[in-house]
N, C-alpha and C positions, 0 to 999 in steps of 0.2 A: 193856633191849635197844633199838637206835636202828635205826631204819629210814630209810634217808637214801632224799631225794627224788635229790638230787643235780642239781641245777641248774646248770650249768656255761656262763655265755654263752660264756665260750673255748673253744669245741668244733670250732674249723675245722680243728684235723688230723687229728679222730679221725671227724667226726659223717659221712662217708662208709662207714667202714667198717662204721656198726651204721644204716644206713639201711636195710637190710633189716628190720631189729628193727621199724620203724615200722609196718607193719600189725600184725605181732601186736600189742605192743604197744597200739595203738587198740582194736582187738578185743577185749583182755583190760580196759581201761580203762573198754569199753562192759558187759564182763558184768558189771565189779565196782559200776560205777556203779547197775544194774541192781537189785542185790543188795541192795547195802550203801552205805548216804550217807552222804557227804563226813565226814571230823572235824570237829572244832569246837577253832579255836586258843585256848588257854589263855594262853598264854603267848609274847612274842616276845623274841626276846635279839641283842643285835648282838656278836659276838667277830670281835677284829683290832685294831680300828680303835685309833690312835696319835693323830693328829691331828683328825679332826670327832667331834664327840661322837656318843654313843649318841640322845639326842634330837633332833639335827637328821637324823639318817638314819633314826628313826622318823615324822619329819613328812613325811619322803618319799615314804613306803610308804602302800600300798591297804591290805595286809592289818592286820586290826585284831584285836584279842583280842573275843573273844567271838563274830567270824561263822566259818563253814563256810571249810573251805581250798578255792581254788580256784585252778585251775594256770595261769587266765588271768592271773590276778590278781597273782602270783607272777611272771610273765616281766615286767608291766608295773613288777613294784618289781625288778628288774634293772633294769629298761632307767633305771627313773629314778635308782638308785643311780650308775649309769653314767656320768648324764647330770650330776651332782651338779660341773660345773668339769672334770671329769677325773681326777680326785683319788686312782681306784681301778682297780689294774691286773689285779684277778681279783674276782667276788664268786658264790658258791657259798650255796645256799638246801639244810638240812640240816631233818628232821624226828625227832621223838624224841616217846615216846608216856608220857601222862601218865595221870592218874584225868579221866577222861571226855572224852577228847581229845586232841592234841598239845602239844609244841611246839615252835615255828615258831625256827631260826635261821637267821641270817644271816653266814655266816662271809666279810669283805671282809679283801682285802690291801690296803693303802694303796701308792699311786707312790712312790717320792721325791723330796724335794722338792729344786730346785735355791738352793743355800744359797750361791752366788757365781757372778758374772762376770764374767770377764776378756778383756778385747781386745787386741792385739797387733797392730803394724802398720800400725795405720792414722798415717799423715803428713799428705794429704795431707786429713782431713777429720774434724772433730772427734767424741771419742769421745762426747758427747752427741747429736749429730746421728745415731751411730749407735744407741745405745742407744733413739733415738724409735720406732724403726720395728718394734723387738725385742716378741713379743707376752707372747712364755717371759721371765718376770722373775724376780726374788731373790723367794722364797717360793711361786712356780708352782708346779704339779706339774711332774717331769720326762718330758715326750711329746716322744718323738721325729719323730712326724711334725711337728709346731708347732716344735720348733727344726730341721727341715729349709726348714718355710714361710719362720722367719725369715733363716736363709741366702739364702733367693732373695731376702729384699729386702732384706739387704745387701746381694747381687750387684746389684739393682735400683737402688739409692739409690749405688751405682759408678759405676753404665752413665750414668744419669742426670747425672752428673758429668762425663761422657767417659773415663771409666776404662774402657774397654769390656772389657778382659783380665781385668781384677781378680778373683783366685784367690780365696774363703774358704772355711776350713777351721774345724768344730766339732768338737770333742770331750772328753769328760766322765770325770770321778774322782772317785770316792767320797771321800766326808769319812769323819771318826771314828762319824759317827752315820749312818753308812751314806744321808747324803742325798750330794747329785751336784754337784760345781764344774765348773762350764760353762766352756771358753776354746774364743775366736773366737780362729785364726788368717788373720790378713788379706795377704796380696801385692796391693799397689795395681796394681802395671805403670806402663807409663807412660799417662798422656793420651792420647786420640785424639782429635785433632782434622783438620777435612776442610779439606785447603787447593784444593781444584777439585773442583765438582762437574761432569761433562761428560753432557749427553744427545747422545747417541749416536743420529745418525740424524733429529733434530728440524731439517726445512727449512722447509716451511712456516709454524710459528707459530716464534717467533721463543726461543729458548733463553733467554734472559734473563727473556722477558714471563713464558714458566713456571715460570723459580727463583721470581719473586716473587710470582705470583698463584694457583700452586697450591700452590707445596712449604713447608711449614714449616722441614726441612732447609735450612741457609745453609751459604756458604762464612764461614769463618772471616778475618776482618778486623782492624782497627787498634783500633773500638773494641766488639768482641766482649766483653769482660769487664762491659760493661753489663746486656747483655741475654742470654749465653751464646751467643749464635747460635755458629756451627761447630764445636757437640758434636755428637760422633758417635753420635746414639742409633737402634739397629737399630729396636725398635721404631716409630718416629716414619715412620724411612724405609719402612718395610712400609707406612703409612698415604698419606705421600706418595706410591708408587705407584698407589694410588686415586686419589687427586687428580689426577694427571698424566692419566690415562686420563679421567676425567670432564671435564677443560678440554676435550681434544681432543674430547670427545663435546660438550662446547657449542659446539664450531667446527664440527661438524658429519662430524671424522673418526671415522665411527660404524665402521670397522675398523681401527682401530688396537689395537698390540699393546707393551706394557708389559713387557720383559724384567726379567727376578730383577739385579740391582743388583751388578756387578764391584768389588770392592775394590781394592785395589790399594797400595804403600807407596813404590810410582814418588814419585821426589822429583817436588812437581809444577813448571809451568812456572812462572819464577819472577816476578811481577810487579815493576815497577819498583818499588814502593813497599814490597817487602816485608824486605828489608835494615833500612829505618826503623822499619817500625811492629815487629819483631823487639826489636831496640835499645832501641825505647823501652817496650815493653810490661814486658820484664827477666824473664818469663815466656814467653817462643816458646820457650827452648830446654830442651829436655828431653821434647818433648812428639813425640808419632808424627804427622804428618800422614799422610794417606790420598787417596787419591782416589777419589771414588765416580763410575763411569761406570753410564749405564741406558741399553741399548742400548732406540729406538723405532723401530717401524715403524709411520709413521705413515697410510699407505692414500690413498682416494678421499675426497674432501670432499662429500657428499652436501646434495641441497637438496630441501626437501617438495615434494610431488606432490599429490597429492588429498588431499582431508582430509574425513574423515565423522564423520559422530554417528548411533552406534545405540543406542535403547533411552531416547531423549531424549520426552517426551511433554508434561513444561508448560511447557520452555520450546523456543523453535523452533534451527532448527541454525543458521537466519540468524543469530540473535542469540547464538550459542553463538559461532560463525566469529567474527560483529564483536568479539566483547569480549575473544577469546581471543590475545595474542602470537605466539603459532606459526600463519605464517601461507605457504599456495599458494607456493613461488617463491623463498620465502627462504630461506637457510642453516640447516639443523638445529641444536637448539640442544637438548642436554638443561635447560639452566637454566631456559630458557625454558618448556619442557614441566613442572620444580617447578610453577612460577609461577603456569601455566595450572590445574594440579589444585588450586589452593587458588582460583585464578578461578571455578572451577566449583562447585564448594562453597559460594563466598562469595554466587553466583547463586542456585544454590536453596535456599541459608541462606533471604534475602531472603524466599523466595518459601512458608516455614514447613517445607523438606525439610531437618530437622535432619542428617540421616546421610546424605544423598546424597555420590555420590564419582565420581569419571572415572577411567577407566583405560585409558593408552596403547597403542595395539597399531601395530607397525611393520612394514612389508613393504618389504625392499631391494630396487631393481632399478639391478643392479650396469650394466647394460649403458648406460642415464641418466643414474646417477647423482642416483638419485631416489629418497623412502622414503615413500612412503605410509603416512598417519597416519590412523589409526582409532581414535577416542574411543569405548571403551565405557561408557553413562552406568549407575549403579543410584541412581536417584531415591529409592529407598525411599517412607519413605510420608508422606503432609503430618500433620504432629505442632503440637499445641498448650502453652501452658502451664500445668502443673496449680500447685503449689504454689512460690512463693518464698521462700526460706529464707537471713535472715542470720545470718552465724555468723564471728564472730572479733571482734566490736566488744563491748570491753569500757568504755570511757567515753562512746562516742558510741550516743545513740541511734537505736533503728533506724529514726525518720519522718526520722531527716535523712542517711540512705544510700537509703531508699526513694523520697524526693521528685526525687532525682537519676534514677531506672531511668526507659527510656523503654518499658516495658513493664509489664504487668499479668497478673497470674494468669486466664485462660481464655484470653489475646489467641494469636493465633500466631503461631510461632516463626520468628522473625525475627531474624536474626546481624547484622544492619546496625545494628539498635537493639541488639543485647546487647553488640555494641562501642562503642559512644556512650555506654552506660550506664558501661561500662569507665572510658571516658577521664573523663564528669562528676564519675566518685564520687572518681579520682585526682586529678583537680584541684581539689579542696575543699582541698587541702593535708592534709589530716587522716593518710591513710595515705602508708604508705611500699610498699605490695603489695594488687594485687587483681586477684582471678580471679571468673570466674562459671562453674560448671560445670554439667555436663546431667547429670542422672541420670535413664535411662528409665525406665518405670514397663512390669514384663513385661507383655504381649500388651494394650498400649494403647496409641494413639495421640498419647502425651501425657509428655513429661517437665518433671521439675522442673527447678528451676534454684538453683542454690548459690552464694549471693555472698560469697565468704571474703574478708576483709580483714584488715591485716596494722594495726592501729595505730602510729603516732608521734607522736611529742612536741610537742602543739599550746603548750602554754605554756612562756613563759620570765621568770625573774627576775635583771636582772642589774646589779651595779654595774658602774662602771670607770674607769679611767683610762688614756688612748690619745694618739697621736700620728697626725697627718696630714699628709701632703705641700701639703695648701692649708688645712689649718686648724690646725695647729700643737695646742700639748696642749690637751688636751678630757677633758672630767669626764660623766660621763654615769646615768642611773638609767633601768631600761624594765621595766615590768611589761603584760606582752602576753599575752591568752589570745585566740587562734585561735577555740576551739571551748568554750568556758564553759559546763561543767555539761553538757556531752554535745551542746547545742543547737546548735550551728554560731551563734552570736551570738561576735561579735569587739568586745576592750574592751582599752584600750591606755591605757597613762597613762606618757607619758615627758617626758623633761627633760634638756637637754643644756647644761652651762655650759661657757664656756672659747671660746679660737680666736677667730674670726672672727664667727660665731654661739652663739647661744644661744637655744633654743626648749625650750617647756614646752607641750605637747598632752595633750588631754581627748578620745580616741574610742570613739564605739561602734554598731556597726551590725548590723541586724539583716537576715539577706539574704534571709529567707522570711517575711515579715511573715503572720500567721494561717495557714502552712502556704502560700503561695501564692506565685510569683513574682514577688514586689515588696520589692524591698530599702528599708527607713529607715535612715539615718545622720544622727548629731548629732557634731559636734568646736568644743571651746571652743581656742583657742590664742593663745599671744602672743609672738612672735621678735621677736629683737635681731638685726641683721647689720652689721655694719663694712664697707661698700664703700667702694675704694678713692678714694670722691669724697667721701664722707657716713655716717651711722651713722642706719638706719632702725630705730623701732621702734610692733609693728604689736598691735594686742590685735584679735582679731575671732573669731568664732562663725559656723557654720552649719546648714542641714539640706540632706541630699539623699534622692531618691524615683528608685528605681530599678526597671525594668521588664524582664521580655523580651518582646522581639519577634519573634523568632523562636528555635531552638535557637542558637543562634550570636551571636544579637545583642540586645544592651541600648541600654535607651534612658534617658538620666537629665534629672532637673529638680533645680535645685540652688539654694540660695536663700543668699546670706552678706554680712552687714557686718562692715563690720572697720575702726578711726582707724588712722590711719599719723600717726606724728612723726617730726620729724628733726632733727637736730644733727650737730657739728660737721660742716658744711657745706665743703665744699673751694671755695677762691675764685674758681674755677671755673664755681660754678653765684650767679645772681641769687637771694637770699636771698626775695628777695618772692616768686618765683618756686618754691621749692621746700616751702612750708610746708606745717605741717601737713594732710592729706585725710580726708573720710571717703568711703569708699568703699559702697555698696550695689549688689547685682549678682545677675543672674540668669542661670545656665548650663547652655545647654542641650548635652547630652551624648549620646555615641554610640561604642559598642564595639561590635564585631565578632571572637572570639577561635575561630578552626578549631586551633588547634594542638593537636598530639597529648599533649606531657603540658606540663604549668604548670612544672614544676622542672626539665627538663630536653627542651627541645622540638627533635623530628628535623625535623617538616614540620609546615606549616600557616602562618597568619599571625595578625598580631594588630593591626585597625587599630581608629585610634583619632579621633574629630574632636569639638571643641568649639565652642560660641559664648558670650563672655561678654558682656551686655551690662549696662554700668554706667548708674547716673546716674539710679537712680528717686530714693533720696534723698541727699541729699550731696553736695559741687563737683567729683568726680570725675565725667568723663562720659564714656566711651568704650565701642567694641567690640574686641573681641579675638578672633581669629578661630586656630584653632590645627587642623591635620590632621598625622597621624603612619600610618604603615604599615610594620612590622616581617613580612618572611619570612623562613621559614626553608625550606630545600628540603634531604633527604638526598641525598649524595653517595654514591659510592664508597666501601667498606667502614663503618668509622662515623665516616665524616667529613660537617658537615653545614654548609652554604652560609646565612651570613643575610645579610639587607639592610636595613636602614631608614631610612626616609627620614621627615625632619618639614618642614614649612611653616608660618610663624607670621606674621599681619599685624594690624598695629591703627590702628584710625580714630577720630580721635577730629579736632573743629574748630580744636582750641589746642595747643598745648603744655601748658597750664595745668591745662587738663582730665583728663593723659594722671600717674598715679604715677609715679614714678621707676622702682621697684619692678616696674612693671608692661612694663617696657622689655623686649627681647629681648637676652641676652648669649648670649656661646656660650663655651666651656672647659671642662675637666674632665675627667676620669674617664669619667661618666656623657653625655659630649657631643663635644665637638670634642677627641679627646686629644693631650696633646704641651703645650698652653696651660693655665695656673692657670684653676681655678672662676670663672667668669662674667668670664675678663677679655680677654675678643673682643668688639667691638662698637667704633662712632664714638667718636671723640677730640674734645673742644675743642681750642682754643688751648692752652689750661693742658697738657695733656695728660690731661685726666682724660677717665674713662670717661661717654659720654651716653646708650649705649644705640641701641637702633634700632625700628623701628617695622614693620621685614620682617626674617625672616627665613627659609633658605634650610639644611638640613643632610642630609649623606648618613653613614652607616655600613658598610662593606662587614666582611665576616668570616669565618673559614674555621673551623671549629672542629676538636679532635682529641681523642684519647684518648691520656690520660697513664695516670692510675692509674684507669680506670672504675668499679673496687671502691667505692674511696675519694672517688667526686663529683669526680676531678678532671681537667680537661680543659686541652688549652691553645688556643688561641688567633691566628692573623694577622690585622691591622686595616690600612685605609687610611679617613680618611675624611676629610671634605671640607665646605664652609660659610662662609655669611656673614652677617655682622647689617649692615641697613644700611637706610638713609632716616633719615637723625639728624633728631630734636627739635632748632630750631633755639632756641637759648635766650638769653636776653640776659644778657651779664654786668656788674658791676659791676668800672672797674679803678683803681687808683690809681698802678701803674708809672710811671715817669716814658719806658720805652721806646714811650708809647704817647700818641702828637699826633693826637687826635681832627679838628684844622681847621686846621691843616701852620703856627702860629701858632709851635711852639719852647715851647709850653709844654699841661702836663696838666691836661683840666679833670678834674676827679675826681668833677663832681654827674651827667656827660653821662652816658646811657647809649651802652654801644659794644656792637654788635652782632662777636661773636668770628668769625672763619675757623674752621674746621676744620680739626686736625692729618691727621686720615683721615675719612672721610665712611663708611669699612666696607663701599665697594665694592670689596673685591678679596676673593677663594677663598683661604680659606688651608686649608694640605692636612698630612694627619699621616699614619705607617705604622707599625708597630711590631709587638707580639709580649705577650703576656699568659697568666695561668693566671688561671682560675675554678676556687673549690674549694666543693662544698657542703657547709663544717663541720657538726658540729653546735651551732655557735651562730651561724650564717646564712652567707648566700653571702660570699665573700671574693674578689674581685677584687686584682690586681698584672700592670700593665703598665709595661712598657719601651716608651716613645713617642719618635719622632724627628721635631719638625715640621720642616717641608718650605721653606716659605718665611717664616720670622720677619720682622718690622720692629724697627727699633731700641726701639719703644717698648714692643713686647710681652711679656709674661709668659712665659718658656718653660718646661717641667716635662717632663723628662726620665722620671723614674719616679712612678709614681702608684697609688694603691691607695685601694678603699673596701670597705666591710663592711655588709652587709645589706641591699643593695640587689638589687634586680632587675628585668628587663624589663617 
């Protein structure tokens, strides 16, 4: 005889009528419990099931053989049978009584399953593109609300398209084995696209300023197929209506009123150019245009009034008013009012008020035209720091993310230093992401702090073979570790043959010497270069000892000899005159780096000054004096403003005294663009290059966002420069165009002091247009350069590009 529980989760059509039943019921459930305890399950069985086996639907369940039945227990293995994918569209718990206890069924109907898919319709957008967005797939279960979700985002992934019409139709037939063939029926319609957008009632701020600076909605143009602009997606426009309203509330029209958005299929007014870019697109026709009008009323321009701070206690309202942008008199500005509540925070961050916060309160007085601004402050409470905790660094160790924090466990809580800590540990280069988060600690005045880091690829090993625009093919090998063995010690060993140059470098620096801020560095090297007057080549070695002086600035001492020899000599330079050097020198050094990040800087600057002084031991003797200063300033959206400027002078008693090498050239990529590598500077006679002994460069730059994702940015350049004060040199000539004492004849033992072809005082100027990309096998520069004023003699270099360099 079976005594069913009867467990039924499907009971929404009936469980109303027998709701009454539920007191008795409990009633009778309490005397029987009272009486008589629970059975004891023997035995469980799963009947139905087609597709999951009997064991995986017994791993599911609470109820086990051998404990007490219990009817908690029992609804929770529904709900998780239930919960099993969706797989089951009834499941019913049945009991049947055995020798000294139950036992326990489980009787499940399985869904069925969808055993194909078919799409129809679609032209205008491929049947994979739809299928992505599809959740219900070949072998799913068959759930109707889940192929209703996925019809809305094929309607979505339409709209998104400007298909805005676009009909789809689902519906399902059983197979032979009673599973379910799915077909999407699709009607695209045609395109919507917006050929005018018109605001309606916009006088005062000007209708164009707010297509572009609030609405992501665009009018549809010539070369929309780039970037999609002029679809018509309703959603988007629901959001630009926010925006619209929020500009005028940063102009200070704080009643202004945002109408619901007119449609329209009015042909609209036809611009002169729109016959051509029709024509030429070969896709305008067939497609709806629209006009969308948004009727605004845009009100009184209102400007602050009074302005208070209540509930402000460490720090005073004075210095609340000074520091805060919204200020007595001027134009309301919600932006402005952002701005200030992360000002205020940032304040008593400083000051260890981790959770302090402002809050605006506004009173209009229409009849003024005035809005009285009342800052409500909640300080909270002054909080310290208990524990630091890193977590995400899996090859670096954690004394070389901690040496960076400019904070300590018990110190307090200070947002000025836990941003600074930010930006030190991101410019190690090591990470590619880092956050520090606060975690409070209940009813204490003290939270921790979570420094999560995101690692990246500190080393690289690479062969290759490449081409240059000034160095022609080049063979190369680079074995480089950044962060070696977790320690931040940097060890480099490369070798470049081929081109113009060739160099072979030995470096390795250590930048926290005993855990302290003092960097050592050793590099052995020895370059070959082919100037276009002479082939120098240099074997030399150093050490340098680096220090901070402040959070911002370094201060270095630098020790290096190095022979320089030379050959073939261009006839140009006096042979006695350019021979072999050694050089020894000591340089004293000086950085100063505020920029917000190393790999990709908005603001901040980076200067830079040296002093070489040679001549302790060896026939070189001179000073070299060198200052550089790179800013950057953010602009307007993420566009970011740099400048740099360098100054280069060298003093030495001779010519004799002064390397060739050590001269100042301008060119390049990396310098004056538009002119080949290093070939700006004074001319002899000959025409060859001398170099110069000043010099003089600017940088200007705009930067923009290409693909942000992807590191890559583009770039406008102008810049500007001169090398000049030439080493006067004595040549040796044997031409016969040259009568040393107007005799008609060459002496050939005289020495003749040469003219200068150009002495390299004149500005020569370049402008051009460039992409920065940060691969992942170093930065990659390509510019289009146009110099400005060439001379006949000059190098010009139209396109140029270099690889792994950086500011």
């Amino acid at each position: 005889m079976k005594s069913n529980i009867n467990i039924d989760a499907r009971f929404r059509a009936w469980h109303r009528r027998l709701a009454w039943l539920l007191p008795a019921f409990v009633c009778l459930l309490a005397i029987c419990s009272a009486t008589e305890a629970a059975p004891i399950i023997r035995k469980i069985e799963i009947v139905g099931n087609r597709r999951i086996d009997s064991g995986t639907l017994l791993s599911r369940i609470q109820s086990k053989k051998g404990e007490s039945l219990s009817m908690e227990t029992i609804r929770k293995d529904i709900r998780a049978i239930y919960g099993m994918g969706g797989y089951f569209e009834n499941v019913q718990v049945e009991s049947e009584p055995v020798k000294d206890g139950i036992r326990l069924i489980f009787r499940v109907k399985e869904k069925p399953i969808i055993s194909e898919i078919t799409i129809k319709g679609n032209k205008e957008l491929e049947e994979g593109k739809i299928r992505d967005v599809l959740k219900a797939r070949i072998g799913s279960p068959y759930d109707l609300r889940q192929i209703k979700r996925d019809r809305e985002a094929i309607r979505k992934l339409y709209r998104d398209e400007g298909f805005y019409f676009a009909k789809i139709q689902a519906t399902a037939k059983d197979d032979r084995n009673k599973n379910k063939k799915l077909h999407y029926k699709i009607s695209e319609g045609k395109k919507v696209i917006i050929g005018e957008i018109i605001l309606k009632g916009s006088k005062q701020l000007k209708p164009g300023e707010i297509k572009k600076k609030a609405m992501e909605t665009k009018e549809h143009w010539m070369l929309s197929f780039i970037s999609s602009a002029g679809v018509y997606k309703r959603e988007t426009l629901n959001i630009d209506l926010a925006r619209i309203k929020d500009f005028y509330y940063s102009h200070g029209y704080l009643e202004v009123k945002v109408g619901e958005p007119e449609i329209s299929f009015k042909k609209p007014k036809r611009r002169t150019h729109d016959r051509f870019y029709e024509w030429f697109e070969g896709w305008g026709w067939g497609k709806s245009k629209i006009v969308v009008t948004i009727p605004i009323h845009e009100g009184k321009q209102y400007k602050i009034g009074k302005v208070r701070f209540e509930g402000n206690n460490a720090i005073s309202s004075e210095i609340l008013a000074s520091s805060l942008s919204s200020k007595k008199g001027e134009i309301f500005s919600s932006e402005k009012i952002r701005k200030d509540i992360s000002i205020i925070a940032h304040l008593y961050g400083k000051k260890g008020y981790a959770f302090a916060n402002g809050t605006p309160l506004t009173n209009l007085h229409r009849e003024t035209r005035t809005v009285d601004l009342t800052w409500d402050i909640d300080e909270g409470q002054r909080v310290y720091i208990g524990e630091v905790n890193i977590l995400g660094n899996v090859r670096t160790r954690d004394n070389v993310i901690r040496r960076e924090l400019r904070f300590n466990e018990g110190d307090r809580y200070n947002i000025a230093k836990i941003d600074r800590s930010k930006v030190r540990i991101r410019n190690t280069g090591f990470f590619k992401d880092v956050q520090i988060r606060t975690n409070r600690r209940p009813g204490r005045q003290v939270v921790d702090l979570n420094v999560l880091v995101k690692e990246q690829q500190t080393g690289s090993l690479s062969f290759g073979i490449g081409a240059s625009s000034t160095q022609g093919l080049i063979g190369s090998f680079d074995v480089q570790q950044k962060n070696i063995f977790g320690t931040g010690r940097e060890v480099n060993i490369s070798a470049v043959l081929g081109g113009k140059d060739s160099s072979f470098n030995l470096r390795f620096v250590e930048p926290w010497l005993y855990d302290r801020e003092v960097s050592l560095g050793f590099n052995l090297y020895k370059n070959i270069s082919d100037y276009d007057s002479f082939r120098e080549e240099t074997l030399g070695g150093g050490m340098t000892f680096g220090r901070a002086l402040d959070e911002y600035s370094r201060g270095s001492i630098g020790i290096n000899y190095e022979d320089i020899h030379y050959n073939n000599v261009d006839q140009g330079y006096n042979a006695n005159l350019i021979q072999g050097q050694s050089v020894s020198d000591i340089t004293l050094g000086w950085k100063r780096n505020t920029v917000d990040n190393i790999m990709d800087p908005t603001r901040g600057y980076l200067a830079r000054a040296s002093a070489k002084l040679a001549g302790l031991i060896g026939n070189a003797k001179f000073n070299k004096y060198y200052l550089a200063d790179r800013i950057f300033i953010k602009g307007p959206g993420k566009i970011t403003f740099s400048e740099n400027g360098e100054v280069g002078y060298i003093k030495a008693s001779s010519a004799k005294e002064i390397p060739v090498s050590e001269l100042y050239y301008l060119g390049g990529i990396e310098s004056l663009r538009g002119y080949q590598y290093r070939s700006l500077g004074p001319r002899n006679f000959f025409g060859s290059l001398i170099g110069g002994r000043k010099m003089l460069l600017s940088n200007s730059e705009i930067y923009f966002p290409v693909a942000p994702s992807a590191g890559l940015k583009g770039f406008l350049f102008f810049d500007i420069g001169k090398v000049y004060d030439p080493v006067t040199r004595t040549v040796i000539s044997s031409y016969r165009e040259i009568d040393t004492d107007g005799d008609g004849f060459v002496d050939t033992t005289e020495a003749v002091r040469s003219p200068n072809i150009t002495d390299g005082n004149q500005w020569k100027r370049s402008y051009g247009i460039g992409i920065s990309w940060r691969s992942p096998a170093g930065p990659i520069k390509l510019v289009w350069a146009k110099a400005m004023n060439p001379e006949a003699f000059d190098n010009v270099e139209t396109i140029q590009f270099s690889m792994g360099t950086t500011f």
